[in-house]
Biopython code that builds the backbone (N, CA, C, O; Angstrom):
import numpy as np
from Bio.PDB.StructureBuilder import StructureBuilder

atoms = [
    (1, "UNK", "N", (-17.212, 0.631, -30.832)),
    (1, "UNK", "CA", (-16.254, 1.068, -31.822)),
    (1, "UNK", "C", (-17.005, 1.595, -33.037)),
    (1, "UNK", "O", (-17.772, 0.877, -33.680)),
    (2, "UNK", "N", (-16.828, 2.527, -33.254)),
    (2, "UNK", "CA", (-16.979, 3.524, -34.749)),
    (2, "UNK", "C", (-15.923, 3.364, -35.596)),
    (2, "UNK", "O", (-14.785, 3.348, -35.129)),
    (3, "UNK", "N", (-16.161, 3.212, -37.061)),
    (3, "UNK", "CA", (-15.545, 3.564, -38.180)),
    (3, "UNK", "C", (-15.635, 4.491, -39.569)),
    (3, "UNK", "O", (-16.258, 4.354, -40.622)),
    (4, "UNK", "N", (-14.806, 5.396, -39.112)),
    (4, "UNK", "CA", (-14.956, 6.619, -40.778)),
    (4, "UNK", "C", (-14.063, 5.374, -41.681)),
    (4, "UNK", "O", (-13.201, 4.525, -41.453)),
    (5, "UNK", "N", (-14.847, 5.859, -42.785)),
    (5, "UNK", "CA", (-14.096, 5.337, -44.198)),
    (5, "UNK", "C", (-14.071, 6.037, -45.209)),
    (5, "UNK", "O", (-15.145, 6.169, -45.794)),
    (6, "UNK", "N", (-12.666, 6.836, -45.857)),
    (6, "UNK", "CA", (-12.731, 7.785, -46.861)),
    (6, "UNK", "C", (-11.966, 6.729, -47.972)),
    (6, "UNK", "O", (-11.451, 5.619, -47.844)),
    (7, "UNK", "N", (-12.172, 7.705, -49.189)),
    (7, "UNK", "CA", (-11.149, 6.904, -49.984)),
    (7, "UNK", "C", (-9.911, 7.974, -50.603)),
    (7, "UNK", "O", (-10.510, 9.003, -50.916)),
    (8, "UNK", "N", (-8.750, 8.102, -50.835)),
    (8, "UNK", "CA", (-7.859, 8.671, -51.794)),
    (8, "UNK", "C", (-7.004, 8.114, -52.505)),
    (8, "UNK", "O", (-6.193, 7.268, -52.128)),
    (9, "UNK", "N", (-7.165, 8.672, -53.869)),
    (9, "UNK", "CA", (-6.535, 8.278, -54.590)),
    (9, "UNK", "C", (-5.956, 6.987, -54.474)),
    (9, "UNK", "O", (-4.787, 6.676, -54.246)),
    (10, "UNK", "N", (-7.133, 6.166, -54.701)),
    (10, "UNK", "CA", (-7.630, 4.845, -54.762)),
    (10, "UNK", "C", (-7.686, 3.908, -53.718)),
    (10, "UNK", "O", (-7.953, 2.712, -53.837)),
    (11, "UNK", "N", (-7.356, 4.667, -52.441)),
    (11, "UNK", "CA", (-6.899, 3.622, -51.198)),
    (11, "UNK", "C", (-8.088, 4.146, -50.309)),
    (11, "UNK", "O", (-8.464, 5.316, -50.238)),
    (12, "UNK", "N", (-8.642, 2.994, -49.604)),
    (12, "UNK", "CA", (-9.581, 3.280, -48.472)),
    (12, "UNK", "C", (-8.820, 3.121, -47.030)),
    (12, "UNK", "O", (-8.143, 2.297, -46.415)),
    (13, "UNK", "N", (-9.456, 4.663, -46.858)),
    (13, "UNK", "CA", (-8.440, 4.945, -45.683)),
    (13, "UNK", "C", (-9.856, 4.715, -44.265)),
    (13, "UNK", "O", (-10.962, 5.256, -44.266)),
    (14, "UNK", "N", (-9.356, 3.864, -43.336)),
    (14, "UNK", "CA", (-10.056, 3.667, -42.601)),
    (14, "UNK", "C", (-9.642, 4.296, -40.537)),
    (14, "UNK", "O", (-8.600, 4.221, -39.886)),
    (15, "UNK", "N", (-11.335, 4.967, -40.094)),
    (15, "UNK", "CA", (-10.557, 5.026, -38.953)),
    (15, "UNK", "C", (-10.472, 4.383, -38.234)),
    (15, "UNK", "O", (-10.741, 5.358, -37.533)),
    (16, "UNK", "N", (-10.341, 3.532, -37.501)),
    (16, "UNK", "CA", (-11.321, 3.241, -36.294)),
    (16, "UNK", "C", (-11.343, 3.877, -34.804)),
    (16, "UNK", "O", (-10.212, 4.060, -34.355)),
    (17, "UNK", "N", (-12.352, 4.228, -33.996)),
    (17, "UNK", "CA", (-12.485, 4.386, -33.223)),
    (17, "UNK", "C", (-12.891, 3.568, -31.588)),
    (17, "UNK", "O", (-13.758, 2.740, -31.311)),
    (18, "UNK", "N", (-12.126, 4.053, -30.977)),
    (18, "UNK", "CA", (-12.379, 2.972, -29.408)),
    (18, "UNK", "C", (-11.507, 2.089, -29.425)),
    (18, "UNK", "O", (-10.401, 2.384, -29.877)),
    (19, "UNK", "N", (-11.799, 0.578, -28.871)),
    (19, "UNK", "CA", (-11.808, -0.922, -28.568)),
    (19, "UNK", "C", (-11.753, -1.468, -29.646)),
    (19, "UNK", "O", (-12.531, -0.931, -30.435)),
    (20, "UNK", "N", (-11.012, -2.570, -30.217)),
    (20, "UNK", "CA", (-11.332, -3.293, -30.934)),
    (20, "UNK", "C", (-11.091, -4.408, -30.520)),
    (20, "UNK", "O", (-10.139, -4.996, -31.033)),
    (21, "UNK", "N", (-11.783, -5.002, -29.569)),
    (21, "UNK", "CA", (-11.929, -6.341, -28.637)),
    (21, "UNK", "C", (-13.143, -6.917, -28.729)),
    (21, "UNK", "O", (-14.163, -6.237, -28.844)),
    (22, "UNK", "N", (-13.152, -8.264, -28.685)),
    (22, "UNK", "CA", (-14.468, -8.663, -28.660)),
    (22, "UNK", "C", (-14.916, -8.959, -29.805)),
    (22, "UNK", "O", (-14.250, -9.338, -30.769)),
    (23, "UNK", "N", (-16.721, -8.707, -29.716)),
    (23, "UNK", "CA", (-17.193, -8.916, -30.790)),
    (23, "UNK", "C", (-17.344, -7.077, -31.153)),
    (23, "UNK", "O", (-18.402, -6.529, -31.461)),
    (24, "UNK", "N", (-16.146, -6.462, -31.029)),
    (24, "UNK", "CA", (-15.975, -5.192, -31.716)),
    (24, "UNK", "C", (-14.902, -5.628, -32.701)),
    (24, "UNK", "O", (-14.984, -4.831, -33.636)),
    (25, "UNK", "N", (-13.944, -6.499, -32.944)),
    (25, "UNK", "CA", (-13.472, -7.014, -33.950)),
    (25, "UNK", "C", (-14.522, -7.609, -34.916)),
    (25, "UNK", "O", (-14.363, -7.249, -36.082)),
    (26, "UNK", "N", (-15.392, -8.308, -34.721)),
    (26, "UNK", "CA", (-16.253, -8.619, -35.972)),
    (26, "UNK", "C", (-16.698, -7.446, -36.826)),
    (26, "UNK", "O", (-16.880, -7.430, -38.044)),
    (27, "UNK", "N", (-16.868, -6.240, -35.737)),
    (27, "UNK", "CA", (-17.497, -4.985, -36.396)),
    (27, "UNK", "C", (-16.564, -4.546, -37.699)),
    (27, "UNK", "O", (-16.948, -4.301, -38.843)),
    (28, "UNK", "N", (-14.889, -4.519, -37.033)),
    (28, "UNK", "CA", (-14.159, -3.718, -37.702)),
    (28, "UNK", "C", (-14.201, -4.669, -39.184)),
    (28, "UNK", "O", (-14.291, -4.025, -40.230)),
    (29, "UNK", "N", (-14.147, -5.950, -39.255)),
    (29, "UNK", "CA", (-13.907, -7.013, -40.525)),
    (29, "UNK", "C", (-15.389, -6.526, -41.334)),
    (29, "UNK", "O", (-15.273, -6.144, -42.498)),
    (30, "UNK", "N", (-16.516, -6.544, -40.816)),
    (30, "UNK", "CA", (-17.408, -6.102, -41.529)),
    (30, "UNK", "C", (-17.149, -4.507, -41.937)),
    (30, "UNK", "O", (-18.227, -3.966, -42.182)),
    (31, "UNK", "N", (-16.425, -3.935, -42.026)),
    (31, "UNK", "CA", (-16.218, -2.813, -42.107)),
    (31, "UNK", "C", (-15.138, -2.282, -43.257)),
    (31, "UNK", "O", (-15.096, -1.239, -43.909)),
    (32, "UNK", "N", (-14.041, -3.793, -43.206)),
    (32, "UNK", "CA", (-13.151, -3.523, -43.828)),
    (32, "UNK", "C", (-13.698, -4.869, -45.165)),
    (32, "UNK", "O", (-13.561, -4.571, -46.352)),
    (33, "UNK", "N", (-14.310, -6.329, -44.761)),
    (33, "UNK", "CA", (-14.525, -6.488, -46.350)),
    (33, "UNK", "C", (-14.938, -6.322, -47.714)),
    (33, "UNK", "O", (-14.429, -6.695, -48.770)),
    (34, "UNK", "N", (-16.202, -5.537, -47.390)),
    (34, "UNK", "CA", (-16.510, -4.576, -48.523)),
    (34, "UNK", "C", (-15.614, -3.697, -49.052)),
    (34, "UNK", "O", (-15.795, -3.431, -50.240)),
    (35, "UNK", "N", (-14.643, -3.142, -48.470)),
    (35, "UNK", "CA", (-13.221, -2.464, -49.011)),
    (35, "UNK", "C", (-12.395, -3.579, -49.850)),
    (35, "UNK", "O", (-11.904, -3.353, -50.956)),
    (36, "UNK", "N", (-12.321, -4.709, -49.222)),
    (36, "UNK", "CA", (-11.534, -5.811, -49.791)),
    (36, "UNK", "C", (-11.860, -6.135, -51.602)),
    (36, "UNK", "O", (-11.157, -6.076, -52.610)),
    (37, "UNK", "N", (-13.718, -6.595, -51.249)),
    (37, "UNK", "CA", (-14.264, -7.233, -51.811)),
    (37, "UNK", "C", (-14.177, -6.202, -53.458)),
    (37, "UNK", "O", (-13.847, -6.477, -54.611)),
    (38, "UNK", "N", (-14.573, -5.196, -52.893)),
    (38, "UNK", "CA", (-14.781, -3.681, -54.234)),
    (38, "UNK", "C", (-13.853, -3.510, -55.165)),
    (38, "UNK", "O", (-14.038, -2.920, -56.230)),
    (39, "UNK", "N", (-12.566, -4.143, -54.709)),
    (39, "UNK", "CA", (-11.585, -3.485, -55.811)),
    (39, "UNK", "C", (-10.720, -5.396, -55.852)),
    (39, "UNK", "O", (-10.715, -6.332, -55.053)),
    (40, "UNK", "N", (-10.046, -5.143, -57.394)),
    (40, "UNK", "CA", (-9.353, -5.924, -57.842)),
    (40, "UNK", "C", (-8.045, -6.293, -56.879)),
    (40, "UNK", "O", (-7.750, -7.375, -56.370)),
    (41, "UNK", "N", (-7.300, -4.878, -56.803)),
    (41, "UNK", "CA", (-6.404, -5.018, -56.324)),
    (41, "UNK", "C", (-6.650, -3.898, -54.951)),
    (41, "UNK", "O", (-6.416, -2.693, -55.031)),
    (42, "UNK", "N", (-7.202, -4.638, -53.632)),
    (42, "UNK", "CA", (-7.668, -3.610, -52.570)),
    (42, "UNK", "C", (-6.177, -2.932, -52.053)),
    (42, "UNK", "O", (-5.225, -3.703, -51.935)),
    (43, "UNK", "N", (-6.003, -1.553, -51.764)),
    (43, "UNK", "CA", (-5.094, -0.796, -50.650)),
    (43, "UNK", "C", (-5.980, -0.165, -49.284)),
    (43, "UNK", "O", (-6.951, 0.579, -49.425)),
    (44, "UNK", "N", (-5.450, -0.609, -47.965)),
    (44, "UNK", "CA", (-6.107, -0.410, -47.649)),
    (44, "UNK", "C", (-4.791, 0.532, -46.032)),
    (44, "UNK", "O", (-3.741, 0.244, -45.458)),
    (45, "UNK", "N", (-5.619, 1.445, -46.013)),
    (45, "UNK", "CA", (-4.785, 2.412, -44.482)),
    (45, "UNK", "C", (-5.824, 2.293, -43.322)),
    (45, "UNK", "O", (-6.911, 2.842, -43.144)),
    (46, "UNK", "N", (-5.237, 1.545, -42.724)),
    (46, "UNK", "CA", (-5.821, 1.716, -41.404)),
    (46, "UNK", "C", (-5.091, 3.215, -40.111)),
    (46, "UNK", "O", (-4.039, 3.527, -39.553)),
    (47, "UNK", "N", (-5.901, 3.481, -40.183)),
    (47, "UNK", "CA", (-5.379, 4.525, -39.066)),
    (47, "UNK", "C", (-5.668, 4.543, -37.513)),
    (47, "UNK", "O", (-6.585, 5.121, -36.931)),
    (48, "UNK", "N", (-4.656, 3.764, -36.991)),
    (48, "UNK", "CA", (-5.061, 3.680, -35.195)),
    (48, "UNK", "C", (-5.144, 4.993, -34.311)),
    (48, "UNK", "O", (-4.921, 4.758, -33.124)),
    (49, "UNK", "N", (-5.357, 6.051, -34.548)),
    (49, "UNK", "CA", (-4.739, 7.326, -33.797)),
    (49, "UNK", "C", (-6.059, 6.930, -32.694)),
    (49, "UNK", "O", (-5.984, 6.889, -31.466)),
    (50, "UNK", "N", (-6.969, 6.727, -33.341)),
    (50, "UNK", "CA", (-8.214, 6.845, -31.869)),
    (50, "UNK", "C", (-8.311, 5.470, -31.590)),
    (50, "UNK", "O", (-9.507, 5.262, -31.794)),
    (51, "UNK", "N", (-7.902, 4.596, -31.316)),
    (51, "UNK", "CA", (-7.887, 3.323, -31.157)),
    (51, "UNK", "C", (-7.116, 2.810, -29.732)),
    (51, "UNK", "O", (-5.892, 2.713, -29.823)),
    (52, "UNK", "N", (-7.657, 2.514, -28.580)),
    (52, "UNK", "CA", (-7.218, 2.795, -27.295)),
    (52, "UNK", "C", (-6.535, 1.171, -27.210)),
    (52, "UNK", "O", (-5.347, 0.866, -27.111)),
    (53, "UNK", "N", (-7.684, 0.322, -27.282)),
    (53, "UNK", "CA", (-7.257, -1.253, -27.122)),
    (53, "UNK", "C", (-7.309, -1.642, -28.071)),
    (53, "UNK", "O", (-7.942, -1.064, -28.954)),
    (54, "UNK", "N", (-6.590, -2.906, -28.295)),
    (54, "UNK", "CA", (-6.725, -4.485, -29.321)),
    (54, "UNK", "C", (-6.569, -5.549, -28.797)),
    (54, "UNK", "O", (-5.453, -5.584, -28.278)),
    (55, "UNK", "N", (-7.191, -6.572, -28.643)),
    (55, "UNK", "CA", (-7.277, -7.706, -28.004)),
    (55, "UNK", "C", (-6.778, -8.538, -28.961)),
    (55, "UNK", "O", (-6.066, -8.046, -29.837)),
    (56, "UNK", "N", (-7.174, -10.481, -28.961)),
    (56, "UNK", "CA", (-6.534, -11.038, -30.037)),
    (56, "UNK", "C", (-7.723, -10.820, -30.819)),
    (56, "UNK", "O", (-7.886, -10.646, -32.026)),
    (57, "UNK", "N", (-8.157, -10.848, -30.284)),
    (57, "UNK", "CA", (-10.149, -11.234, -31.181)),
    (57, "UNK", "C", (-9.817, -9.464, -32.820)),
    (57, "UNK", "O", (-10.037, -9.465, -34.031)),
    (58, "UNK", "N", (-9.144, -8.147, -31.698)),
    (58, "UNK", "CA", (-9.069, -7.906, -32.821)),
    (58, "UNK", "C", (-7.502, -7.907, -34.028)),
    (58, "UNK", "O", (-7.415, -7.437, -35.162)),
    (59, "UNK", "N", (-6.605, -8.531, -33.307)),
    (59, "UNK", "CA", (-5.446, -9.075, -34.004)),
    (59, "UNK", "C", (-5.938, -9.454, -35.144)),
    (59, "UNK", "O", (-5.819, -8.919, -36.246)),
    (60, "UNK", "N", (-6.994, -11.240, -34.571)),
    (60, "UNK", "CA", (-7.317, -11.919, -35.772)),
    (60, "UNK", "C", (-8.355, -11.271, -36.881)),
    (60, "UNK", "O", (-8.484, -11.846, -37.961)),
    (61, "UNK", "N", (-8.896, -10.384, -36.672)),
    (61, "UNK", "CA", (-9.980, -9.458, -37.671)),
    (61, "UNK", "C", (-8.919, -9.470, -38.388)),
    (61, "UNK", "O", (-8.964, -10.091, -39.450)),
    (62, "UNK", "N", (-7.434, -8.645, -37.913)),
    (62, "UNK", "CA", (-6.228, -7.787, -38.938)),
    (62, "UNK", "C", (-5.947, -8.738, -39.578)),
    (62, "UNK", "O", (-5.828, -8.656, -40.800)),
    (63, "UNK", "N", (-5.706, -10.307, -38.657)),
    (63, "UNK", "CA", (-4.911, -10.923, -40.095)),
    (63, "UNK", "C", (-6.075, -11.269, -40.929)),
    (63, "UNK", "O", (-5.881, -11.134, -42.137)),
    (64, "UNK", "N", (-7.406, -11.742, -40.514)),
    (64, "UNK", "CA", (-8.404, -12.261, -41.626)),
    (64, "UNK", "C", (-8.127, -11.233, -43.069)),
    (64, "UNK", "O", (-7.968, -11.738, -44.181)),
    (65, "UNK", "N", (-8.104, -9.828, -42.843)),
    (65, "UNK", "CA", (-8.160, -9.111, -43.405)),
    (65, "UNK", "C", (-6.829, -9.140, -44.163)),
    (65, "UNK", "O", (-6.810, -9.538, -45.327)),
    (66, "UNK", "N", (-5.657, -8.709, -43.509)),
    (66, "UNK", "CA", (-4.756, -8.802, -44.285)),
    (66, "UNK", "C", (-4.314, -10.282, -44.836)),
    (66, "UNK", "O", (-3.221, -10.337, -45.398)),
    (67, "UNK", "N", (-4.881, -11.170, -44.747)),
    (67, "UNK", "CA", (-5.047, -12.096, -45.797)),
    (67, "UNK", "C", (-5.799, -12.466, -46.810)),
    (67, "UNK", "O", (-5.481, -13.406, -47.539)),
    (68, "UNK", "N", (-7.120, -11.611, -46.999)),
    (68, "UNK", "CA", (-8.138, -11.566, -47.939)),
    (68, "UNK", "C", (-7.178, -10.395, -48.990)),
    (68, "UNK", "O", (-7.326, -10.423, -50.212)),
    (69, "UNK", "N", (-6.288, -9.486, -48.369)),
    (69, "UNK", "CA", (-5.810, -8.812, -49.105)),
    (69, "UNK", "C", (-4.782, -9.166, -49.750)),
    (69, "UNK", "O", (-4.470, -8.685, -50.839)),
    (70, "UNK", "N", (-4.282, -9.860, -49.271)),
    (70, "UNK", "CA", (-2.797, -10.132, -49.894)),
    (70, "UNK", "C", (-3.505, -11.224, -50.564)),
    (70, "UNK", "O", (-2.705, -11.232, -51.500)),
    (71, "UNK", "N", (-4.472, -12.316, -50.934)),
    (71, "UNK", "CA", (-4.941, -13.324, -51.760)),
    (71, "UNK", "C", (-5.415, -12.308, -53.352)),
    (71, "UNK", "O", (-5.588, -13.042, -54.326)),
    (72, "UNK", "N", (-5.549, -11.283, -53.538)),
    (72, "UNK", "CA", (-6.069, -10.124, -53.999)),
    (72, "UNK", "C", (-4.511, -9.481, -54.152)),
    (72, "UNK", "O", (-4.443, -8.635, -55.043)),
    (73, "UNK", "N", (-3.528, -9.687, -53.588)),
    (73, "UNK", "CA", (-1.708, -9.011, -54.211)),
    (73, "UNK", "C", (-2.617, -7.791, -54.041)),
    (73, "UNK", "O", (-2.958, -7.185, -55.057)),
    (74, "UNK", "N", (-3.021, -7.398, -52.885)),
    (74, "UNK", "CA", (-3.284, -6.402, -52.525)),
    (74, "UNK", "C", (-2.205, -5.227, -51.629)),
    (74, "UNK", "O", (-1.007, -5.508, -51.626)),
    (75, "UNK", "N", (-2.521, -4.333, -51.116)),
    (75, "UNK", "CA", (-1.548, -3.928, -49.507)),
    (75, "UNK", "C", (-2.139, -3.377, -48.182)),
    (75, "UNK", "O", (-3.338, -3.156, -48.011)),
    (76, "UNK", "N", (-1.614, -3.273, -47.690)),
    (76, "UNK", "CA", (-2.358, -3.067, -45.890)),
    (76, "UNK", "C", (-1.468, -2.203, -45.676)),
    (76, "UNK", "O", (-0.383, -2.730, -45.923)),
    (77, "UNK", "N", (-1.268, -0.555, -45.160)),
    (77, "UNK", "CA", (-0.365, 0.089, -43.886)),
    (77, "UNK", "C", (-1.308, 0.511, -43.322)),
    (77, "UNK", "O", (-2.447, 0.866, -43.626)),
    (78, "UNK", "N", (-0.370, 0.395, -41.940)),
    (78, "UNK", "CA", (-0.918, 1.160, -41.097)),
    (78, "UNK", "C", (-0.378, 2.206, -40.309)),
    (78, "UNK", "O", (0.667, 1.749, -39.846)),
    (79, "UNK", "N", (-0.563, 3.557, -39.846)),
    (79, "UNK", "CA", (-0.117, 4.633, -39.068)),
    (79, "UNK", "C", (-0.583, 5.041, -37.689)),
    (79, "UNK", "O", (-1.621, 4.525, -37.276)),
    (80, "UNK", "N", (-0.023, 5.790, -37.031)),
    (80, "UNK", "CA", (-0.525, 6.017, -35.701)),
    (80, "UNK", "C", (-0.512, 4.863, -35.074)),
    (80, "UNK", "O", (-1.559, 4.797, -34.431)),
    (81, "UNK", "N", (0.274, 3.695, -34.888)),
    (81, "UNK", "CA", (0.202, 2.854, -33.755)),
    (81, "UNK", "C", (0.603, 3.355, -32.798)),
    (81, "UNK", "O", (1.634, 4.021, -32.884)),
    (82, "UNK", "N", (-0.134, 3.200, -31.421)),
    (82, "UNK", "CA", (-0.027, 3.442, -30.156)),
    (82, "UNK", "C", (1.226, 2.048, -29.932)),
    (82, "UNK", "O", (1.447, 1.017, -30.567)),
    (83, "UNK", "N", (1.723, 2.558, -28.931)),
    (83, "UNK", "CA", (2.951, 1.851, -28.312)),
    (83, "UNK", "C", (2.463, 0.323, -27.569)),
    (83, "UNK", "O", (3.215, -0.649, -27.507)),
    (84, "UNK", "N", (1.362, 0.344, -27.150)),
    (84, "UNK", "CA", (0.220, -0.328, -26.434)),
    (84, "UNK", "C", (0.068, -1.470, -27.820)),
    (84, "UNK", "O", (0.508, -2.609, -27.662)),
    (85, "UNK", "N", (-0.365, -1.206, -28.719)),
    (85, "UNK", "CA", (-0.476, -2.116, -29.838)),
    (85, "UNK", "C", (0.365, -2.199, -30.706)),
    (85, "UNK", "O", (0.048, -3.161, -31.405)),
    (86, "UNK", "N", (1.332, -1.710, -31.101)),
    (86, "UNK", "CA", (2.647, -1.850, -31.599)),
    (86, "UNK", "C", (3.453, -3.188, -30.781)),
    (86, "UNK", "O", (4.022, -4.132, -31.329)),
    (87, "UNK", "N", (3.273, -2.890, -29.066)),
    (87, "UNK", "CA", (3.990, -3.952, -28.518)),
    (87, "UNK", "C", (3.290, -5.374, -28.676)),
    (87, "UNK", "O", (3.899, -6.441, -28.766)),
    (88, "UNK", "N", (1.532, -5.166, -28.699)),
    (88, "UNK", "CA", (0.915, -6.635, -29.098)),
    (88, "UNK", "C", (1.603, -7.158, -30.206)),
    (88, "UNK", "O", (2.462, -8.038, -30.257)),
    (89, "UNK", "N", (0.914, -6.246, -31.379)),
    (89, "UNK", "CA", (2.409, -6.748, -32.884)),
    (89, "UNK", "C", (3.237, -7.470, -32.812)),
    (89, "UNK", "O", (3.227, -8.620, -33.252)),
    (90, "UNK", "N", (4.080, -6.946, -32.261)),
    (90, "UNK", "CA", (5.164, -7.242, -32.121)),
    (90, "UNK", "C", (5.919, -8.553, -31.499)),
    (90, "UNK", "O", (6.820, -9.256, -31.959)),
    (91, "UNK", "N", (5.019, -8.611, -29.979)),
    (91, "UNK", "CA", (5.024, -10.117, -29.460)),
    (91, "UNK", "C", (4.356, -10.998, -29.701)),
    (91, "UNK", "O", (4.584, -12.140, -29.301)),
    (92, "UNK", "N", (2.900, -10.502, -30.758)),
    (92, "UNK", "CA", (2.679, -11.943, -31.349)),
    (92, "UNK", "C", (3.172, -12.071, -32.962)),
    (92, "UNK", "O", (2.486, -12.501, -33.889)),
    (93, "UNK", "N", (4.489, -11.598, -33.021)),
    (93, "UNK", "CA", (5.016, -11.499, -34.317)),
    (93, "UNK", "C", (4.571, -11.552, -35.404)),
    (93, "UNK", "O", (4.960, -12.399, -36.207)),
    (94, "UNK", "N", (3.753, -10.760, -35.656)),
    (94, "UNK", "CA", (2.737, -10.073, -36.580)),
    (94, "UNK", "C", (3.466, -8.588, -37.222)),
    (94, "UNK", "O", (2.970, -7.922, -38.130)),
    (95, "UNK", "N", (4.674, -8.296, -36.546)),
    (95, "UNK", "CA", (5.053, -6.809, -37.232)),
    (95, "UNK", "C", (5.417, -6.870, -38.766)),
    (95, "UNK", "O", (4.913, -6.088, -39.573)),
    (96, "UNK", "N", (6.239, -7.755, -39.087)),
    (96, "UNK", "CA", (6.366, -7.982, -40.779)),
    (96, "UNK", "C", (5.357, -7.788, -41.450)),
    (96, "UNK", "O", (5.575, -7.184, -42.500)),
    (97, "UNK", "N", (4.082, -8.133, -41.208)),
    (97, "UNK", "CA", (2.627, -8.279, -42.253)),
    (97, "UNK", "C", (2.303, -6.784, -42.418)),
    (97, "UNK", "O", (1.683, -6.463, -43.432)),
    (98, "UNK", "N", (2.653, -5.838, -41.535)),
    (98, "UNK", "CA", (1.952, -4.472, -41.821)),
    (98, "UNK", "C", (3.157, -3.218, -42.045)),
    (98, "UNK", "O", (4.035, -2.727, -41.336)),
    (99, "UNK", "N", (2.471, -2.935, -43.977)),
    (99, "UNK", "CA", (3.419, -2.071, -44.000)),
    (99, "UNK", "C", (2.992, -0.371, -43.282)),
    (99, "UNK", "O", (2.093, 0.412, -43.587)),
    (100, "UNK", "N", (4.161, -0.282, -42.168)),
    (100, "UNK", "CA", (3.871, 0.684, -41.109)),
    (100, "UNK", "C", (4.545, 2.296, -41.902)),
    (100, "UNK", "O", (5.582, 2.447, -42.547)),
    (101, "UNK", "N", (3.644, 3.151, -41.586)),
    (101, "UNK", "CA", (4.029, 4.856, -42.099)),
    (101, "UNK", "C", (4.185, 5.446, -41.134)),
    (101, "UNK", "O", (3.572, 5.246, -40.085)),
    (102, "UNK", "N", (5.187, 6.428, -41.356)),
    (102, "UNK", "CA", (4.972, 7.758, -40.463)),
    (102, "UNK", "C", (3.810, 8.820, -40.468)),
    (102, "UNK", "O", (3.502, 9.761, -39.735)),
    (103, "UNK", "N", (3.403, 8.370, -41.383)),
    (103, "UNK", "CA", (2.001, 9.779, -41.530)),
    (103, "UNK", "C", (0.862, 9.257, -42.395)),
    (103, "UNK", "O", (1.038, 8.088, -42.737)),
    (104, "UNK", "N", (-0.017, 9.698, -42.743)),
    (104, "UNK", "CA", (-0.566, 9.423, -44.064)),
    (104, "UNK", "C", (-0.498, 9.847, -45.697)),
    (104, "UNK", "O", (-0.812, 9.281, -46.744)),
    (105, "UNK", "N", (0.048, 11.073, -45.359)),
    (105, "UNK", "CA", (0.557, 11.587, -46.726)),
    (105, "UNK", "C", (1.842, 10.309, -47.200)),
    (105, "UNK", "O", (1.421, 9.586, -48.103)),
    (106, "UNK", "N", (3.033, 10.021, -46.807)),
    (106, "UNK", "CA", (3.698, 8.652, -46.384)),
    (106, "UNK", "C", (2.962, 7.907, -47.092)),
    (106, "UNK", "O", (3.018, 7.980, -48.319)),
    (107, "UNK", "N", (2.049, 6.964, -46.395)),
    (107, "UNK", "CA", (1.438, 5.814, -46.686)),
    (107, "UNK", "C", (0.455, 6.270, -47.512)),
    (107, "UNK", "O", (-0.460, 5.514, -47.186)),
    (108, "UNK", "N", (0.010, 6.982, -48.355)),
    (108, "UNK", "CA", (-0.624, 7.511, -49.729)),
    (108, "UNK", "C", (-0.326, 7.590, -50.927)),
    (108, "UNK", "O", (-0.830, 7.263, -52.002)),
    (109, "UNK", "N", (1.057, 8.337, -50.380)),
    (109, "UNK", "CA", (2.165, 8.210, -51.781)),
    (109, "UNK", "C", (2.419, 6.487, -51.749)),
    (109, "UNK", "O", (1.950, 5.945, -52.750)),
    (110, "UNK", "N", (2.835, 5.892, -51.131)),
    (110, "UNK", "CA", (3.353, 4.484, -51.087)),
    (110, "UNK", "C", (2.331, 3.561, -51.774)),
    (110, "UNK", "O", (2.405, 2.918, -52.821)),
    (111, "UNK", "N", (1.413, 3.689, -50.913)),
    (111, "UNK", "CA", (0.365, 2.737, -51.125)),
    (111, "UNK", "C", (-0.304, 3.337, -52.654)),
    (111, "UNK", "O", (-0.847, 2.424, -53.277)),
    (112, "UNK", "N", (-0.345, 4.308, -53.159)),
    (112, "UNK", "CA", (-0.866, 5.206, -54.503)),
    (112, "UNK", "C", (0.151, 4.263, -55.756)),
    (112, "UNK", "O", (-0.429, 3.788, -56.732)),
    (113, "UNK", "N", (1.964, 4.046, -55.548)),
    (113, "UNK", "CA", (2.837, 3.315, -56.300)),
    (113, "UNK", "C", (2.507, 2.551, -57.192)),
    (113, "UNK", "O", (3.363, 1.930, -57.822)),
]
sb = StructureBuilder()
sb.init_structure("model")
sb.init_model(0)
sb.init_chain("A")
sb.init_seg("    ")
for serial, (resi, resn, name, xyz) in enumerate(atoms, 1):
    if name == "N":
        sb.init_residue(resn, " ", resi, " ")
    sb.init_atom(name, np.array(xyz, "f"), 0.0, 1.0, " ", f" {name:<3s}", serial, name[0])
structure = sb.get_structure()
């Protein structure tokens, strides 16, 4: 798994690429706490478009993360969920925690608020 990380207008927008199973979830948390850690109040976009699998291993990265963020009254969306991980979400009732966009312009303006 690969990760681009841009920032706009104040939110680090992250990609990831591949798998995030395994000890490819440790990758993505090292990837995303320095985003956490950098700002007072972190926003952070995850973007699944290239993101094929998620296992729990990388569920629990999301919540580690989206709980370092929200301790920080921070925010988390995410866009491009595949149907494949939307349905994990969902059945391990995890969909409430992520505020979900239609696009990124969407979750820019939102998360920018």
């Amino acid at each position: 798994m690969t990760t681009k990380i841009r920032q706009q207008n104040g939110i680090s927008i992250l990609e990831p690429s591949g798998k995030i199973m395994g000890p490819t979830a440790s990758e993505l948390w090292d990837v995303i706490s320095p985003q956490i850690e950098s700002s007072d109040t972190p926003r952070i976009l995850i973007n699944f478009e290239n993101v094929n699998r998620v296992d729990s291993s990388g569920l629990g990265a999301l919540m580690i993360a989206r709980a370092a963020v929200a301790r920080k009254k921070g925010r988390v969306g995410v866009i491009n969920v595949s149907k494949h991980i939307s349905n994990l979400v969902v059945l391990s009732r995890l969909a409430s925690l992520f505020e979900r966009f239609d696009n990124e312009d969407a979750a820019v303006s939102a998360l920018s608020a």
